[in-house]
C-alpha positions as CSV (number, residue, x, y, z in Angstrom):
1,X,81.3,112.0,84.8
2,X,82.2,109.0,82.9
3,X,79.6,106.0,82.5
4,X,82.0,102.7,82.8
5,X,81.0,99.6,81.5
6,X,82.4,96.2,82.5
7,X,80.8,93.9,80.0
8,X,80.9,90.2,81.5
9,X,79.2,87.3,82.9
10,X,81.0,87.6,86.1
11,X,83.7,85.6,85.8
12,X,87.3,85.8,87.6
13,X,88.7,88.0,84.3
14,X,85.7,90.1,84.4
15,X,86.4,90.9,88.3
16,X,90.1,91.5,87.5
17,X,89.1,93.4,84.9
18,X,87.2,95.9,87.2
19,X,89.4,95.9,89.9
20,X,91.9,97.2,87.2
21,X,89.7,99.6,85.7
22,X,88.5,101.0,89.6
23,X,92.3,101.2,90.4
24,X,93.4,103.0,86.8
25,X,90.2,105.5,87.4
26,X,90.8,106.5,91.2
27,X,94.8,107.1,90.0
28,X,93.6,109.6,87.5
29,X,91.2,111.2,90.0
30,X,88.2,110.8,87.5
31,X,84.7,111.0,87.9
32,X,83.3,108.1,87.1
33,X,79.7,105.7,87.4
34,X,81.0,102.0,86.9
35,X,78.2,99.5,85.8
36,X,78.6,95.6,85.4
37,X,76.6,94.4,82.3
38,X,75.8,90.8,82.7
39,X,73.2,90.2,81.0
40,X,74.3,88.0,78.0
41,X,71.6,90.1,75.7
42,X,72.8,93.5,76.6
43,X,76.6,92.4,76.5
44,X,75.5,91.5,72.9
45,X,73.9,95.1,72.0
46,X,77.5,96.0,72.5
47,X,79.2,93.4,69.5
48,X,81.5,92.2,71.2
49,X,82.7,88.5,70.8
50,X,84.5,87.7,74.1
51,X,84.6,88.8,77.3
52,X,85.1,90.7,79.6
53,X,85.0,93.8,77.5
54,X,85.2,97.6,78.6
55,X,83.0,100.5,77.2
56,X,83.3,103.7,78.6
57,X,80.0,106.5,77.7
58,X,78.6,103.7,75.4
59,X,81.8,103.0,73.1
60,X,83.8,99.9,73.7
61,X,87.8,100.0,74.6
62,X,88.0,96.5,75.2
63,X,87.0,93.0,74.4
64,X,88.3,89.5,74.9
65,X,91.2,90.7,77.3
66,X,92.4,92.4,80.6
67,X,94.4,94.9,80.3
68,X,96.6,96.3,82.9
69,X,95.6,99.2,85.4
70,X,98.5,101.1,83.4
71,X,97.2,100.1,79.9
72,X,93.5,101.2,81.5
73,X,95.0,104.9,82.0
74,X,95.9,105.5,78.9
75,X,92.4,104.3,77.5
76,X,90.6,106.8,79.9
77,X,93.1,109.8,79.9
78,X,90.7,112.3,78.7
């Protein structure tokens, strides 16, 4: 099972950002834990610069942009 990681404050691109990711997942039938980071102190453990940012199992895909639910898929194709 993948561990995903949406790394944000909560903010409107971070939301986009994980409906994107829940709707790229579910279309490639994985298994998957999502997780919202918002603390400002763990999103910085990450070093990342802007958010929202992505991180799947630890290692970040991600930062400073939303990519589409297509651009997602290729990310998390295993």
């Amino acid at each position: 099972m993948k561990k995903i990681q949406i790394l944000g404050t909560g903010c409107a691109k971070c939301q986009k950002l994980a409906e994107n990711v829940k709707q790229a997942a579910d279309n490639l039938g994985l298994e998957y834990e999502m997780v919202k980071v918002s603390n400002i102190n763990e999103i910085m453990k990450f070093g990342i610069m802007a958010t929202p940012g992505l991180a799947v199992d630890g290692q970040v895909l991600v930062s400073g942009k939303v990519p589409s639910p297509a651009e997602i898929e290729k990310l998390l194709k295993p």
